[in-house]
matplotlib code that plots the C-alpha trace (Angstrom):
import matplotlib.pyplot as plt

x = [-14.8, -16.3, -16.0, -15.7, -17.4, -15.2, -15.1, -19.1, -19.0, -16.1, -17.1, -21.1, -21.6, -19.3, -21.4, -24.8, -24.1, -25.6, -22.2, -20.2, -22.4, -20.5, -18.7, -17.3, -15.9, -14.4, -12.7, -11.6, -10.2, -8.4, -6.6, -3.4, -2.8, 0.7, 0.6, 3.8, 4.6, 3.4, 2.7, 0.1, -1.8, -0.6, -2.0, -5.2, -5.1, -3.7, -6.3, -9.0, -7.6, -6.6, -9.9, -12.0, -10.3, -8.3, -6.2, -2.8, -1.1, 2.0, 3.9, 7.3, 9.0, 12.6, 11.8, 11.2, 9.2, 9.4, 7.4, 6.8, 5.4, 2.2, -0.3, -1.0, 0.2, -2.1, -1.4, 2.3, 2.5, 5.0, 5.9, 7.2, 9.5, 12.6, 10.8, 10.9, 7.2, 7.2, 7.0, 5.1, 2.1, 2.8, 2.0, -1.1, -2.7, -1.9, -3.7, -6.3, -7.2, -5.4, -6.7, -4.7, -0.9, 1.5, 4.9, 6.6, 9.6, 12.3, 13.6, 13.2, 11.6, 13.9, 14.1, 15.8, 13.6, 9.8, 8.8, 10.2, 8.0, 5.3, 4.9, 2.7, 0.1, -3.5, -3.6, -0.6, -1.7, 0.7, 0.8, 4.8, 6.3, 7.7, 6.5, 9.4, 8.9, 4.7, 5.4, 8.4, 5.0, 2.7, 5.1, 6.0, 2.6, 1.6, 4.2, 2.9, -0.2, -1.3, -4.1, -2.6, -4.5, -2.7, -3.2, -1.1, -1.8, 0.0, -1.2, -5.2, -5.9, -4.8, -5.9, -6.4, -6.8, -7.4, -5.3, -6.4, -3.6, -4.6, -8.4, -7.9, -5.6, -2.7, -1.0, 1.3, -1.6, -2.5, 1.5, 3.6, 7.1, 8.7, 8.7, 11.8, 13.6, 12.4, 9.4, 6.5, 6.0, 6.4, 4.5, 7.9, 8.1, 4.4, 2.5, 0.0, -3.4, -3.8, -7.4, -6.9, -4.6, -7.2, -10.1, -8.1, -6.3, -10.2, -10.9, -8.1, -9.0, -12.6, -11.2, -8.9, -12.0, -14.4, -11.8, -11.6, -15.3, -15.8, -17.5, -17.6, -14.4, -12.5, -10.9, -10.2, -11.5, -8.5, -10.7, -9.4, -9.8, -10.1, -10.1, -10.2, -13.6, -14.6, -15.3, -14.3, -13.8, -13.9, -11.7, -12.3, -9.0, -8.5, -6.3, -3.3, -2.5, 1.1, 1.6, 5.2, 4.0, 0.6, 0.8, 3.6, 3.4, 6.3, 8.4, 11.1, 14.8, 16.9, 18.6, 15.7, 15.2, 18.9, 18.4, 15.4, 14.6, 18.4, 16.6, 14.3, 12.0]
y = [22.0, 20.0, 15.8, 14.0, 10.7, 8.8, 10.3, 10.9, 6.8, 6.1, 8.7, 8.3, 6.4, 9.5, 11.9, 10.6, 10.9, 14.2, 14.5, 14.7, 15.3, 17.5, 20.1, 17.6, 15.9, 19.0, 19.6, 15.7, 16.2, 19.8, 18.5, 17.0, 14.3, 13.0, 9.5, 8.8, 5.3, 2.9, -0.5, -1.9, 1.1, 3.0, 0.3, 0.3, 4.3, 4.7, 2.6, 4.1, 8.0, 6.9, 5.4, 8.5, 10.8, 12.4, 14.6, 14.3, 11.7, 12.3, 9.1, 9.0, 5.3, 4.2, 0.6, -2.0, -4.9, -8.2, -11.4, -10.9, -7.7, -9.1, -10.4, -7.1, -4.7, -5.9, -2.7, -4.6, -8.5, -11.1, -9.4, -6.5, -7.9, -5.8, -2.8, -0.1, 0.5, 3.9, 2.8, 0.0, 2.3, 4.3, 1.2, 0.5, 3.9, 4.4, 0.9, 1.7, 5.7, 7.5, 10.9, 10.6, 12.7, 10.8, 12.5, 9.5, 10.2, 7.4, 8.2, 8.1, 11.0, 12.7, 16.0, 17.4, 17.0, 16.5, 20.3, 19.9, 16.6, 17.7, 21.2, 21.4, 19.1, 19.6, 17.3, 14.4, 11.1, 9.5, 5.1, 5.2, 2.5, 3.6, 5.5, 8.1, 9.3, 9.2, 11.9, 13.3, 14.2, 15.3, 17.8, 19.3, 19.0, 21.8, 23.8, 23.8, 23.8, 20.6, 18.6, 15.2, 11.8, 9.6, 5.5, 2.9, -0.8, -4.1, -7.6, -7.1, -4.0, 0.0, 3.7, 6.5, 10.2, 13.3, 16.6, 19.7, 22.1, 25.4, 24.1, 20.2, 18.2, 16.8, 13.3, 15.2, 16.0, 12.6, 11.5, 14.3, 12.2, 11.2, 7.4, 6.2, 3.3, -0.2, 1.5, -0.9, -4.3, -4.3, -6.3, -8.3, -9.0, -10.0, -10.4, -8.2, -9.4, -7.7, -7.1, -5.3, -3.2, -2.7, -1.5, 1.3, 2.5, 2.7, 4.9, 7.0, 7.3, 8.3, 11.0, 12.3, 12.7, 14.0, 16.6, 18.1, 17.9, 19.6, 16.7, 15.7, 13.9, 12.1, 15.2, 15.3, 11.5, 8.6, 5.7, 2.5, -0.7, -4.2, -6.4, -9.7, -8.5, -6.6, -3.4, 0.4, 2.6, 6.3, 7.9, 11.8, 14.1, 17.7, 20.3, 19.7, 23.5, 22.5, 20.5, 20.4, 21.5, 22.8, 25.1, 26.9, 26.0, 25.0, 20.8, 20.6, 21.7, 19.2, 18.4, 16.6, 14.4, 13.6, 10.4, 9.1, 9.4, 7.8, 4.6, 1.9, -0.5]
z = [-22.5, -24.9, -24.6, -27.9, -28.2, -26.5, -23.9, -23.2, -23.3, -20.6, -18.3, -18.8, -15.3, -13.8, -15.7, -14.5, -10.7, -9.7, -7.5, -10.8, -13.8, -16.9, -15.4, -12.1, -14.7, -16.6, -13.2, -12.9, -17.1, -15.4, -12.4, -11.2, -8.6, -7.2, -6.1, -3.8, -4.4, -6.9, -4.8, -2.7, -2.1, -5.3, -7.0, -6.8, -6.5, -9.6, -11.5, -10.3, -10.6, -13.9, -14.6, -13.5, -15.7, -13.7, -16.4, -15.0, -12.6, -11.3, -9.6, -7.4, -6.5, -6.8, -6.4, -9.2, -9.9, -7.6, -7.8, -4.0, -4.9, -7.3, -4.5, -3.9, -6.2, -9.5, -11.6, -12.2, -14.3, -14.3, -18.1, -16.0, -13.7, -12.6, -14.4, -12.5, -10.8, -12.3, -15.7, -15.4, -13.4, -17.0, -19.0, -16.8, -17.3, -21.3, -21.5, -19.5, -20.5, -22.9, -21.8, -18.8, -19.0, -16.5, -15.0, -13.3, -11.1, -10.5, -7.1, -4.0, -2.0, 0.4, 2.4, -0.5, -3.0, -1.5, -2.1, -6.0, -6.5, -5.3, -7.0, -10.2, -8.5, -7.0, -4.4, -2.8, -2.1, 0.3, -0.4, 1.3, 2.1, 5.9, 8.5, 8.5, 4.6, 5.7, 8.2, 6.1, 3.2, 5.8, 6.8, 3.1, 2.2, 5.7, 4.8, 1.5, 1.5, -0.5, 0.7, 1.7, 1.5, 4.0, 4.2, 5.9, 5.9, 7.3, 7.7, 7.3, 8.5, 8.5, 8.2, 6.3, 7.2, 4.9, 6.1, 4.3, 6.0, 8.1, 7.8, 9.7, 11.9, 10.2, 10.7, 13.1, 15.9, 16.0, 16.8, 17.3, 17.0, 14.1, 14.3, 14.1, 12.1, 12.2, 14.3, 14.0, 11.7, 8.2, 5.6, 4.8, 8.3, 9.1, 5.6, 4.2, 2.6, -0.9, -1.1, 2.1, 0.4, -2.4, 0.4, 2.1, -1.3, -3.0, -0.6, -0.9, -4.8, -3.7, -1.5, -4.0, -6.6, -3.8, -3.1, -6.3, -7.1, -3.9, -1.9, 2.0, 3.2, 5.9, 7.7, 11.5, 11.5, 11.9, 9.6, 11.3, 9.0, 10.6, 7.6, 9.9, 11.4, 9.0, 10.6, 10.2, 13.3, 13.8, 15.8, 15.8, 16.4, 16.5, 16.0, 17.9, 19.0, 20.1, 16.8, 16.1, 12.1, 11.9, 14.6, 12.8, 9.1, 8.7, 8.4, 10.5, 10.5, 8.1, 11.5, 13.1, 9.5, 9.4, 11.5, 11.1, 7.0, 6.4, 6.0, 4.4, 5.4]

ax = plt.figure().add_subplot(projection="3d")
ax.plot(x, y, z, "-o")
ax.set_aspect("equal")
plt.show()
């Protein structure tokens, strides 16, 4: 592949890392990323894919903008209130880097159509908005084989794992049970610091990018984030050979999702 000029400007500080140089960003131009929801953690996700030159983005959310939404969710403006997140993520990214192709889905993801999103793309990056569709992608993405870049956040602090299927544990060794409804706090509930937000998404862009250039990553490793203290800690996890996914490959039967993904946060 050869870049034109434009291109050998915006990606010359990618270019000049040894990690990346030409052809890591050839294989950055070449791939395709699906970024499962377009908020807090989206946000910042999405900027920086988009930023890096990653060729295509793919984004699934059914929710639009809200006022409430904007002290953390900074690819949206007051300008696109009540647009759906979907297009405004568009907007953001045509703005920011025209290379970039972007597939936006408007709906929700369910059991019925997770394996259909996510086909087409190189890697899933999960910034969901409840527990049960977080475990709901882990599951399709095993079955499927996708590498799966997980994050969850509330108030200031969260984690982030990175499941590479038959090779690492998945979100499912760490907690074998689907949580269930109303499981937890949620950020309406309890608040959620933005720039927290911004810290564990960043990282999940990095991941992404390391992936496809072939790079060390945060695999059988829970990343804790404490953003009041300021801290990060490691907590290693394995294989889980009784895994209730992993072990066989496979998400569970429709039946044991009819309950507990009939809902939202």
């Amino acid at each position: 592949m050869e870049f034109n000029e434009e291109q050998i400007l915006r990606y010359s500080r990618n270019i000049a890392l040894k990690e990346i140089g030409g052809k890591g960003q050839e294989k950055l131009l070449n791939s395709s990323i699906l970024v499962c929801g377009a908020g807090g953690l989206g946000s910042p996700v999405i900027a920086y894919l988009a930023a890096a030159g990653v060729g295509k983005i793919g984004i699934v959310d059914s929710d639009i903008i809200h006022i409430s939404n904007l002290n953390r969710q900074i690819i949206h403006s007051m300008k696109k209130l009540e647009v759906s997140k979907v297009e405004s993520a568009k907007m953001f990214i045509k703005n920011l880097n025209p290379d970039i192709k972007v597939d936006i889905h408007y709906e929700r993801i369910t059991i019925d159509n997770v394996v259909g999103i996510m086909s087409g793309y190189d890697i899933i990056i999960d910034c969901l908005d409840t527990l049960p569709l977080k475990f709901l992608m882990n599951d399709a993405c095993v079955e499927a084989s996708k590498p799966l870049i997980h994050a969850g956040i509330v108030a200031l602090g969260g984690q982030t794992l990175t499941v590479i299927p038959g090779k690492t544990a998945c979100l499912r060794c760490v907690i074998p049970d689907t949580p269930g409804c109303g499981t937890g706090p949620t950020c309406s509930q309890v608040g959620v610091l933005g720039a927290c937000v911004g810290v564990l998404g960043s990282i999940q862009a990095a991941e992404a990018i390391k992936y496809l250039l072939g790079l060390p990553l945060n695999t059988n490793n829970l990343l804790i984030y404490d953003g009041l203290l300021t801290t990060f800690k490691n907590i290693k996890v394995i294989i889980n050979k009784n895994c209730p996914v992993c072990s066989k490959g496979k998400m569970l039967s429709p039946e044991e999702y009819h309950i507990t993904f009939a809902c939202r946060d």
